[in-house]
C-alpha positions in Angstrom: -29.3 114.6 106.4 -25.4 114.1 106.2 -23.7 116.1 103.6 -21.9 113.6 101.3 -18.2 113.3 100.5 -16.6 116.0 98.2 -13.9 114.2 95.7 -11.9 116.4 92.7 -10.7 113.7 91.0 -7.8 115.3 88.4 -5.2 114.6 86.1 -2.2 116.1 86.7 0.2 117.4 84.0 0.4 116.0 80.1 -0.3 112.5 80.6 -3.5 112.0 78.2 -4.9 108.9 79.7 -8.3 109.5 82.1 -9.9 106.2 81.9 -9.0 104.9 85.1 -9.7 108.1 86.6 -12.8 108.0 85.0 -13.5 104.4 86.1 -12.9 105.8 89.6 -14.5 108.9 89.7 -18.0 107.1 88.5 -17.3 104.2 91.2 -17.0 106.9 93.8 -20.6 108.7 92.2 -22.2 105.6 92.6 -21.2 105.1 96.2 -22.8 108.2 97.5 -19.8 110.8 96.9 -20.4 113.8 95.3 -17.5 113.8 92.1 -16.0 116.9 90.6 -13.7 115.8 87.5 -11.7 118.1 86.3 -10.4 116.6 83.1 -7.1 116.6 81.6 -4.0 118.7 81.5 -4.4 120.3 84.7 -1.7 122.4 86.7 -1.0 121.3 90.5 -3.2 125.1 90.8 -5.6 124.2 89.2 -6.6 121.5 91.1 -6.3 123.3 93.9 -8.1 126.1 93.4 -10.5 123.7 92.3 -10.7 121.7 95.8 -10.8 124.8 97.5 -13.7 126.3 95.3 -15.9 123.1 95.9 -15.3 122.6 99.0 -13.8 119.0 98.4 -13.0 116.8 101.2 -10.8 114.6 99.1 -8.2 115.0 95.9 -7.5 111.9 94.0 -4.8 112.4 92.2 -4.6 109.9 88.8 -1.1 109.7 86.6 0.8 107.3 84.1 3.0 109.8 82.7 6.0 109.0 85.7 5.9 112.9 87.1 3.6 111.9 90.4 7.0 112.4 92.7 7.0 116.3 91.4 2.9 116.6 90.5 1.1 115.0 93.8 4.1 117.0 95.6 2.9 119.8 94.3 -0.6 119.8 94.5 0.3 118.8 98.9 2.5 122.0 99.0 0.1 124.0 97.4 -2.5 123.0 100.2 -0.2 124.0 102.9 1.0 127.1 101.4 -2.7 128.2 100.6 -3.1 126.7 104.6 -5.8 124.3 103.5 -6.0 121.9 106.1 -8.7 118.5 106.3 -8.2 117.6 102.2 -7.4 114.1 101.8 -5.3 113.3 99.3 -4.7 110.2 97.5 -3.2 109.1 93.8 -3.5 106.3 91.7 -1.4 105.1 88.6 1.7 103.5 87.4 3.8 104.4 90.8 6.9 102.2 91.8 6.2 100.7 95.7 9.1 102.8 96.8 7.8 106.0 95.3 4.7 104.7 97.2 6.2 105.6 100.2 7.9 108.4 99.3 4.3 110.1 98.6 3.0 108.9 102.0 5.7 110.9 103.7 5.5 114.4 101.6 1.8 113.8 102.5 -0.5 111.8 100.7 -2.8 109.6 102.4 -2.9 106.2 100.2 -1.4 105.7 96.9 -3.6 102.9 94.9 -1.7 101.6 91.4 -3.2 99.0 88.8 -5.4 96.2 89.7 -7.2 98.1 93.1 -10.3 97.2 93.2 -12.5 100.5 93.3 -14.0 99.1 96.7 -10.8 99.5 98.0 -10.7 103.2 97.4 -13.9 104.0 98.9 -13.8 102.1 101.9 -10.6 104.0 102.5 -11.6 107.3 101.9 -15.0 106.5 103.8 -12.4 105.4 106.9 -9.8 108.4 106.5 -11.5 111.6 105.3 -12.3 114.4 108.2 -15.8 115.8 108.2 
């Protein structure tokens, strides 16, 4: 039986609002995916640590607060510094289509903001993630 996708879904830094994480995480439970949430408030170490202790194949990533360009940075540096190769990672929120890109080149994998429709998400993480 094939072992089924790891995703830490986590909320980065101060921002207090989880519901579309939420929404996403249980979208992604229902699909097959095996979801740890973290919860709010965490540290870019945190969550990986987290990743790293589960086993995660995937970090989504989930802000409002406008500090993705320093947080999702973070949490990618981290990965290479703690040489933690194969995570995908992706983030979702209020993020500016330019910061979009900006992400994609310090290393995220997609960037999904208001409106993506949760099929979306997995169907890209089904077609991206390494196993």
């Amino acid at each position: 039986m094939k072992k089924p996708i790891r995703v830490v879904v986590a909320k980065p830094g101060l921002d207090g609002h989880d519901r579309g994480a939420k929404v996403v995480a249980r979208a992604l439970r229902d699909a097959g995916m095996e979801v740890i949430y973290t919860g709010l408030h965490q540290t870019p170490e945190m969550i990986v640590e987290t990743a790293i202790q589960e086993d995660a194949d995937v970090i989504g990533l989930s802000l409002l607060s406008g500090a993705h360009m320093t947080l999702f940075k973070d949490v990618v540096d981290l990965l290479k510094k703690k040489k933690v190769d194969g995570v995908l990672v992706i983030g979702g929120g209020i993020i500016p289509d330019e910061d979009s890109q900006a992400l994609k080149k310090v290393g995220l994998a997609g960037v999904f903001g208001p409106g993506t429709h949760t099929d979306d998400i997995i169907k890209f993480i089904r077609e991206n993630v390494r196993r």
